[in-house]
C-alpha positions as CSV (number, residue, x, y, z in Angstrom):
1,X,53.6,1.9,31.2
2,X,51.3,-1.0,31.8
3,X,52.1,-4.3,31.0
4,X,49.0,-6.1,29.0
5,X,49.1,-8.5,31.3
6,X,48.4,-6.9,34.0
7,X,44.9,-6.0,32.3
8,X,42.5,-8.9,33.2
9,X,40.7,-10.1,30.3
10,X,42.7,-8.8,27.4
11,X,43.3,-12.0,26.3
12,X,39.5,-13.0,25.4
13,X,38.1,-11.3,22.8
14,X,34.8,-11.2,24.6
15,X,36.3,-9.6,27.7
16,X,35.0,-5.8,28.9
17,X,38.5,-4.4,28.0
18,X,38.4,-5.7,24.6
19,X,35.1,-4.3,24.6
20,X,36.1,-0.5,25.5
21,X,38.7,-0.8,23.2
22,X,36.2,-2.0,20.0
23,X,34.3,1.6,21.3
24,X,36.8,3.5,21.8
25,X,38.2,2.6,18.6
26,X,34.5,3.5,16.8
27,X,35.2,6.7,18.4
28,X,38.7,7.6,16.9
29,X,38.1,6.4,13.7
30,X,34.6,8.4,13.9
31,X,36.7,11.5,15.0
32,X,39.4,10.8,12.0
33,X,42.3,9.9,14.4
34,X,42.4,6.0,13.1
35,X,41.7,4.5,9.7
36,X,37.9,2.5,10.4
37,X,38.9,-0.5,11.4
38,X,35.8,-1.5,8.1
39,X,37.2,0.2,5.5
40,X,40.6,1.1,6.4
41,X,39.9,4.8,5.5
42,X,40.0,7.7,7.4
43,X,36.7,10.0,7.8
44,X,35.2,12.2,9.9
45,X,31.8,12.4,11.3
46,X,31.3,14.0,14.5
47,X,27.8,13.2,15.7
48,X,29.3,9.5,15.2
49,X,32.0,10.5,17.1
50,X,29.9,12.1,19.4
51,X,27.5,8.9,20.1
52,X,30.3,6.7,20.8
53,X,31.4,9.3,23.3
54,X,28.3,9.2,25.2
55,X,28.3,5.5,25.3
56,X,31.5,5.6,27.0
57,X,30.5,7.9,29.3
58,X,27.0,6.0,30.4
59,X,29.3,2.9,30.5
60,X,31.8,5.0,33.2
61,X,28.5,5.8,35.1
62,X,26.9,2.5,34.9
63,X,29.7,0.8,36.1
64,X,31.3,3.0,39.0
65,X,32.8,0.7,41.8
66,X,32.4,-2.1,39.9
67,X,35.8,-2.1,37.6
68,X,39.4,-3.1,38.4
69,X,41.8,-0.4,38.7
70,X,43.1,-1.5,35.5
71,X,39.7,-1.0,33.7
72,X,38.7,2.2,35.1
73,X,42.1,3.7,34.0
74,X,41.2,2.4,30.4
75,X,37.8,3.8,30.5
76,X,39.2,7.0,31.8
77,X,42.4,7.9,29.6
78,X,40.1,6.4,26.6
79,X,37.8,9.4,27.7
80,X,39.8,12.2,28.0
81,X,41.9,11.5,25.2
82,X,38.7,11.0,22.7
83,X,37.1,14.1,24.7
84,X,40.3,16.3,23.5
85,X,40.2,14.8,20.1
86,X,36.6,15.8,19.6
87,X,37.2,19.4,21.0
88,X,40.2,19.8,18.7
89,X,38.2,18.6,15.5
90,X,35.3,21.0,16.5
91,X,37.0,23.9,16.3
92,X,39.3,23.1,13.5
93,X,36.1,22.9,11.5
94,X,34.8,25.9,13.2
95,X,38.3,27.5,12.3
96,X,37.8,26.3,8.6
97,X,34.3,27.4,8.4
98,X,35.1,31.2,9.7
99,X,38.0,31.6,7.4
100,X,35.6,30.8,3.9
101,X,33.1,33.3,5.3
């Protein structure tokens, strides 16, 4: 497990990690998996969910070679784990969908 303090920046609010984590945290709580950091509730809205995963991505390409090992790990599991999340949702809905039909 990584030690926060071997992130660089996580102590300034205005640093890029803090800054992937405030999207990837629009992202989870667009995909239901954390209360909206707003409201407190939990909701779902996938094409939410869906823009804040495109962001990410565009940042990954925009930014290749230019992040710290730490960062690009960060970027990366933040990816595949809100990737997996929105996959799962979609076809739990999907799932619910085909079974009132």
């Amino acid at each position: 497990i990584d030690d926060d303090d071997d992130i660089p920046g996580v102590d300034d609010p205005a640093s890029f990690v803090n800054f992937l984590s405030t999207l990837a945290t629009n992202a989870a709580a667009a995909l239901g998996a954390v209360p909206h950091p707003a409201t407190g509730k939990r909701s779902l809205d996938l094409d939410t969910g869906k823009y804040w995963l495109d962001v990410l991505g565009m940042i990954k390409e925009k930014t290749k070679g230019n992040l710290t090992l730490e960062e690009h790990r960060m970027l990366e599991n933040s990816l595949t784990e809100l990737r997996f999340r929105f996959v799962q949702v979609s076809e739990d809905i999907a799932k619910a969908a085909q079974q009132k039909a």
